[in-house]
N, C-alpha and C positions, 0 to 999 in steps of 0.2 A: 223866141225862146221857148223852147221846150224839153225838161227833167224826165224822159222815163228809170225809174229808179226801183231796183230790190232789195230790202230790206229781210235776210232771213239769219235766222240761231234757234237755240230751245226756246221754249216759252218761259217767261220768269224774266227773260232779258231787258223788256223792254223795246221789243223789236215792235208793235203793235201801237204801243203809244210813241215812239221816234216818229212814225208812220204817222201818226194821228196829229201830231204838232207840226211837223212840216206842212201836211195836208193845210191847219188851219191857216196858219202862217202866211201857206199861197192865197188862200182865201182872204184874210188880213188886206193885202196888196192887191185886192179887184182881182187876181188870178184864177183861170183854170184848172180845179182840181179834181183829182180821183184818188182815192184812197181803197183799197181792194184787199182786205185781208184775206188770210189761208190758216187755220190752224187745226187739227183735231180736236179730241175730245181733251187729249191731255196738253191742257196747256201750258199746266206746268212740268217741264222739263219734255215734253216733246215738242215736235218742232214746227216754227209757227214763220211765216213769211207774211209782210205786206208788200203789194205794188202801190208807188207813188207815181203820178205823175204830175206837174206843176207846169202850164204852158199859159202863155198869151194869147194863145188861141185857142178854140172850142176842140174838144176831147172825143175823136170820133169814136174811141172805145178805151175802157178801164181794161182788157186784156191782152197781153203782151206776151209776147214769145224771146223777145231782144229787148236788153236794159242798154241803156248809155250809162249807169252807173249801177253796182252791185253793193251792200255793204252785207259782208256775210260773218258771220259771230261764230260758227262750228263746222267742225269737217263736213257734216253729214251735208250741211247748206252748201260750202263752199263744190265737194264733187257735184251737186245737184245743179250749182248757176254758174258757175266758172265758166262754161260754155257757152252761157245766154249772153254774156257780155257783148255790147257791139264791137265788133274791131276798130281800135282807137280808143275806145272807152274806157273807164275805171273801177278798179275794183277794191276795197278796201277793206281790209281784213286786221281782227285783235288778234293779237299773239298768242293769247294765254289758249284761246278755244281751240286754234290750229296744228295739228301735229303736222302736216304733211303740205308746205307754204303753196300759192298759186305757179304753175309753172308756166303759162302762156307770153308768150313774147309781143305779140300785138296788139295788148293791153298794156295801160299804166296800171300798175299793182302800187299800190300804198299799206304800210301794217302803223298802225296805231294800237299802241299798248294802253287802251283806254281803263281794262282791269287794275291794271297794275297804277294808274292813275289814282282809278276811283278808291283803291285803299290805303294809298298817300292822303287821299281829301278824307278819309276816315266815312266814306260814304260809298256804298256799294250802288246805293240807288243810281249814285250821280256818272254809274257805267254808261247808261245810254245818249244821255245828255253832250258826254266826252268825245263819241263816236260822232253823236248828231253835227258838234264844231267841227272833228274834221272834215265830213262832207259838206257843208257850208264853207269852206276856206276855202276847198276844191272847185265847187260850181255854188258860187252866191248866190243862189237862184230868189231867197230872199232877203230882208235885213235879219239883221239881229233882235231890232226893236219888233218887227213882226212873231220871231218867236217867240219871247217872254209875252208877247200881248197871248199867242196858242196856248203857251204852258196857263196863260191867266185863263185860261176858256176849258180848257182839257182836266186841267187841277182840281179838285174839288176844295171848296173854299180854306178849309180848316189847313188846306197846305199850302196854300197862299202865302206865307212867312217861308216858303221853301224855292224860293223863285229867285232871289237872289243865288244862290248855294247853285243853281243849276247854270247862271247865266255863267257862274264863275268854272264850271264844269265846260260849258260851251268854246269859254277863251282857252281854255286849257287843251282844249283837243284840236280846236286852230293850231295852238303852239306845238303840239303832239307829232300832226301825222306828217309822216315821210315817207316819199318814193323809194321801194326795193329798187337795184338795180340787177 
């Protein structure tokens, strides 16, 4: 088994720590990991990307030209990786960021409306988290139980009482994402 994964949107998204709980997550499970962020100076609201990778096998390089899976948050990401996708791979995109949806045919595209989720939960925070299930639904690469153990390691303690609220965030974006046709 081996995850190469893109994580990119503005900054503010959550795109860095999604990135940073998967990472632990694989690590959680004896796994494989690289976590490779990108962001400028502005990182909030300009535009910030991680590469993830999560394998069973040793990681000959954290740098990547080709994802097996994309999760892109805003146009600017989406024209930028839409192209990186392997063919056969997945791409998975929020409605709300996207004006102009992925048009590629030999990719699986998925749109997850995890914005519009996360202010049904009255929690904008729990944006990321909503995203993070649906890519977990799609490629289990870890448990579940692995990433509330990350969110306990990445969280700083005083947010610890907010770990439940994400896990519930998590199931909701399993139930969420769906293939475009």
């Amino acid at each position: 088994m081996k995850e190469e994964i893109i994580i990119a949107g503005f900054g503010g998204q959550g795109v860095l720590s999604m990135g940073k709980i998967l990472a632990y997550s694989g690590l959680m499970e004896g796994k494989e990991v690289t976590w490779m962020p990108a962001y400028g100076p502005e990182q909030r609201g300009g535009t910030a990307n991680v590469t993830v990778i999560v394998s069973d096998e040793k990681i000959s390089s954290p740098i990547l030209s080709k994802y097996d899976a994309a999760i892109i948050l805003n146009q600017p990401s989406l024209e930028k990786f839409e192209g990186k996708v392997k063919p056969g791979g997945i791409l998975i995109y929020d409605g709300y960021g996207i004006i102009h949806p992925p048009t590629r045919k030999d990719i699986h595209v998925y749109r997850i409306d995890a914005m519009d989720a996360a202010n049904e939960m009255n929690n904008a925070k729990a944006f990321n988290m909503i995203v993070l299930g649906g890519l977990l639904k799609l490629k289990p690469m870890v448990a579940l139980e692995s990433v509330l153990k990350g969110l306990k390691k990445t969280l700083p303690e005083r947010h610890h009482h907010l770990i439940p609220m994400n896990e519930e965030a998590i199931k909701k974006g399993m139930e969420l994402i769906q293939e475009m046709k």
